[in-house]
C-alpha positions in Angstrom: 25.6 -8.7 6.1 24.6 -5.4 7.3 23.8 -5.2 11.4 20.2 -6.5 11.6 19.1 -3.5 13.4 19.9 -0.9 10.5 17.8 -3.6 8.0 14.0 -1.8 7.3 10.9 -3.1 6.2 8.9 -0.6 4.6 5.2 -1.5 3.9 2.8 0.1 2.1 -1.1 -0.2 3.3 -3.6 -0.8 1.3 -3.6 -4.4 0.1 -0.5 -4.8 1.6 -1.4 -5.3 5.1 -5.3 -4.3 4.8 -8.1 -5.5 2.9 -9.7 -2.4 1.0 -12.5 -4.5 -0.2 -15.2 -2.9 2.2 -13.9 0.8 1.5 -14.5 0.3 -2.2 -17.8 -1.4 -1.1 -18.9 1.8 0.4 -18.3 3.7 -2.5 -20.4 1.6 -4.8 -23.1 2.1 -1.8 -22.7 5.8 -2.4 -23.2 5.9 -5.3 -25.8 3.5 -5.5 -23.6 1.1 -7.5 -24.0 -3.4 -7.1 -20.6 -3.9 -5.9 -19.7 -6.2 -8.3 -20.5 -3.8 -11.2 -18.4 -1.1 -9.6 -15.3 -3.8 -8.9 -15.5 -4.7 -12.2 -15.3 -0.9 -13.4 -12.2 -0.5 -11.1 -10.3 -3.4 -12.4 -10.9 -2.2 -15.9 -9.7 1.2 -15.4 -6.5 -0.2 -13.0 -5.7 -2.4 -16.2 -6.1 0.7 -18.8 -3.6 2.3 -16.2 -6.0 5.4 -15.9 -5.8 7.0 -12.3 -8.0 4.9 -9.9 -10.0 7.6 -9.0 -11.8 7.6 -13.1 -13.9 4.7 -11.7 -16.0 7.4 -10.2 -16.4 9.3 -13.2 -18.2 6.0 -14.7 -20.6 6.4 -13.2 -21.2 9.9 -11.7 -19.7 11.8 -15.1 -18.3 15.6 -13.0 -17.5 14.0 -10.0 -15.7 15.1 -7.2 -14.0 13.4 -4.1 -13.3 16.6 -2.1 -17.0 17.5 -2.3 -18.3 13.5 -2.2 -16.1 12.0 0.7 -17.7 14.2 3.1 -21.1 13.1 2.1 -20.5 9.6 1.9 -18.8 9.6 5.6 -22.5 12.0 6.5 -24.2 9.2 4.9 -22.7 6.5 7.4 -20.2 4.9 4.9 -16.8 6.4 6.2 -13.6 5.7 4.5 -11.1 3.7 6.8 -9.7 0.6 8.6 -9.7 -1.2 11.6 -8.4 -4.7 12.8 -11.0 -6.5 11.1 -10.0 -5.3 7.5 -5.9 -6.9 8.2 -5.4 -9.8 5.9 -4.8 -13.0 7.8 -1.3 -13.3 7.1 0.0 -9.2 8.1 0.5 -10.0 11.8 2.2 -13.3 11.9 4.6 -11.4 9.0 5.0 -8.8 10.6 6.0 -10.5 14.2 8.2 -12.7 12.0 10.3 -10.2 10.4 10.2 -8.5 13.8 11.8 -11.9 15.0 14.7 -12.0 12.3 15.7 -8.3 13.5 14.3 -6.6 11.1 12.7 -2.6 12.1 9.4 -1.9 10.7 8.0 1.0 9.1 4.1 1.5 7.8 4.6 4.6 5.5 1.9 4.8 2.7 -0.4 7.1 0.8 -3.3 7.5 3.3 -4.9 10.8 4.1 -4.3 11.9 8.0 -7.1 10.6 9.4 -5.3 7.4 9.0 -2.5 7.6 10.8 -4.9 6.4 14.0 -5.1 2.9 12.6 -1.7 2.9 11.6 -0.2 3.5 15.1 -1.9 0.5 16.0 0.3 -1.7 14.4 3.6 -3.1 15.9 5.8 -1.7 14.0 8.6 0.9 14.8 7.6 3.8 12.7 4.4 5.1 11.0 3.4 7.9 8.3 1.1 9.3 5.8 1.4 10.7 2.1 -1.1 13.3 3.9 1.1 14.3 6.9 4.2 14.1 4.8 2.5 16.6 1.4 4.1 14.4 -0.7 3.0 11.4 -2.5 4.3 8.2 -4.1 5.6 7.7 -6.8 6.8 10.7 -6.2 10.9 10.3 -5.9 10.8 12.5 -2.6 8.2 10.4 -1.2 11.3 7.8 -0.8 13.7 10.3 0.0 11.6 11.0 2.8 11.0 7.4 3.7 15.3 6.6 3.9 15.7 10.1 5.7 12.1 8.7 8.8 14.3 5.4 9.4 17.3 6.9 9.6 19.4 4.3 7.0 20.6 4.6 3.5 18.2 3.3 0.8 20.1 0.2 0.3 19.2 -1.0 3.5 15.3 -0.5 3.1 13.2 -3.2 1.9 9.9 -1.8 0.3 6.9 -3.6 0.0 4.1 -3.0 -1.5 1.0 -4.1 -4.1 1.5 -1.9 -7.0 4.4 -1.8 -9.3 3.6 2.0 -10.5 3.9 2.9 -7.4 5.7 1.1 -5.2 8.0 -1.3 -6.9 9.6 1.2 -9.8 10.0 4.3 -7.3 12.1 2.3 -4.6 14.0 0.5 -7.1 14.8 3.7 -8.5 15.3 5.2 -5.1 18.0 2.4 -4.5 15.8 0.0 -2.2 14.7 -3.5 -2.4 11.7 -3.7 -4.2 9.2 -6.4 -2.9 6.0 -6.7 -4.9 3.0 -8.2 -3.3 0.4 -10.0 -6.2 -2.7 -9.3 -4.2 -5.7 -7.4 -4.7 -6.8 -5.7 -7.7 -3.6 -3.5 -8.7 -1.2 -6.4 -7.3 -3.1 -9.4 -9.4 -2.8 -7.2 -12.5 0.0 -5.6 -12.1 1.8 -8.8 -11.8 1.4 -9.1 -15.8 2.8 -6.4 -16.4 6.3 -6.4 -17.9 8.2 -3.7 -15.6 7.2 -6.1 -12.6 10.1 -8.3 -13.4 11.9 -4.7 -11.7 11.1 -6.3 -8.4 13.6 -7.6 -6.6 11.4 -9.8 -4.8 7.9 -11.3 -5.8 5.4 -12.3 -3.1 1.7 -13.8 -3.3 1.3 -13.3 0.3 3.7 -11.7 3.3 3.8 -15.0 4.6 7.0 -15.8 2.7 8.7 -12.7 3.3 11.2 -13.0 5.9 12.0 -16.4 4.4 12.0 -14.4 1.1 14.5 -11.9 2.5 16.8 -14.0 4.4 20.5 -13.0 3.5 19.6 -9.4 2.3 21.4 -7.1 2.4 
């Protein structure tokens, strides 16, 4: 087995660790949108595997985010996290893997303003999509990830909700790919046939270090 301290635990964010329910929320307040209708729109377009952002164009046909963020966050209805949004189980996981030697990471695609919320997590290393200029599923986005922690991909465990972009990328980046069947993208991209890819499937991070015991 490789020395525990080279092992990495990449996560991803967004209903990985954090709920996103009230973000989308705010949107649908925006835009003036019952949430339910607008969650319902999102799912549909996530399962027609359009870009997440054409839920907006449903209902506001020219839209814009660069010009419409701003607005919203004028408005009141800001887009971003705080302790209250962590699902129940993302501390005790994480102090868990922290406990079976595993080094953490957080590296996700967030704008910058995110990285506040992110370094208040206990984990060993942090990082944006935003600060980095490069996205998932982006191949260089994992490049960069195995170049941050210091390790060769086979050493790097990432998890994450989506299997577009998170469990295809690191498998083809040579990393263990976890896949996480919560939220919108995870519950439906769980019936889709390239999730088999994953190496690992979770329905919450509560079974992950049991999940990755023995690796690598």
């Amino acid at each position: 087995m490789t020395d525990a301290a080279q092992r990495w635990v990449v996560l991803d964010l967004g209903e990985t660790l954090v709920d996103e329910t009230e973000n989308w929320g705010r949107w649908a307040d925006h835009l003036a949108v019952p949430r339910l209708t607008f969650f319902a729109a999102l799912g549909a377009v996530i399962a027609a595997r359009r870009p997440h952002t054409d839920v907006f164009e449903l209902f506001r046909p020219g839209f814009r985010l660069e010009e419409e963020a701003p607005r919203k966050a004028a408005a009141g209805l800001p887009w971003g996290f705080s302790q209250d949004d962590l699902y129940l189980d993302a501390l005790p996981a994480l102090r868990d893997l922290r406990a079976a030697g595993f080094r953490l990471a957080v590296m996700a695609n967030q704008p910058a303003e995110a990285m506040a919320f992110l370094r208040t997590l206990p984990v060993d290393r942090v990082a944006t999509s935003a600060g980095w200029g490069v996205a998932k599923p982006d191949p260089a986005f994992f490049a960069r990830v195995a170049s941050e922690v210091g390790t060769a991909p086979e050493h790097i465990a990432y998890v994450g909700d989506r299997v577009d972009n998170d469990v295809l990328p690191a498998r083809g980046a040579g990393m263990l790919a976890v896949h996480l069947r919560r939220g919108p993208w995870g519950v439906i991209h769980a019936d889709w046939p390239e999730a088999a890819q994953a190496h690992v499937r979770l329905t919450s991070l509560g079974a992950i270090t049991v999940a990755l015991e023995g690796w690598p």
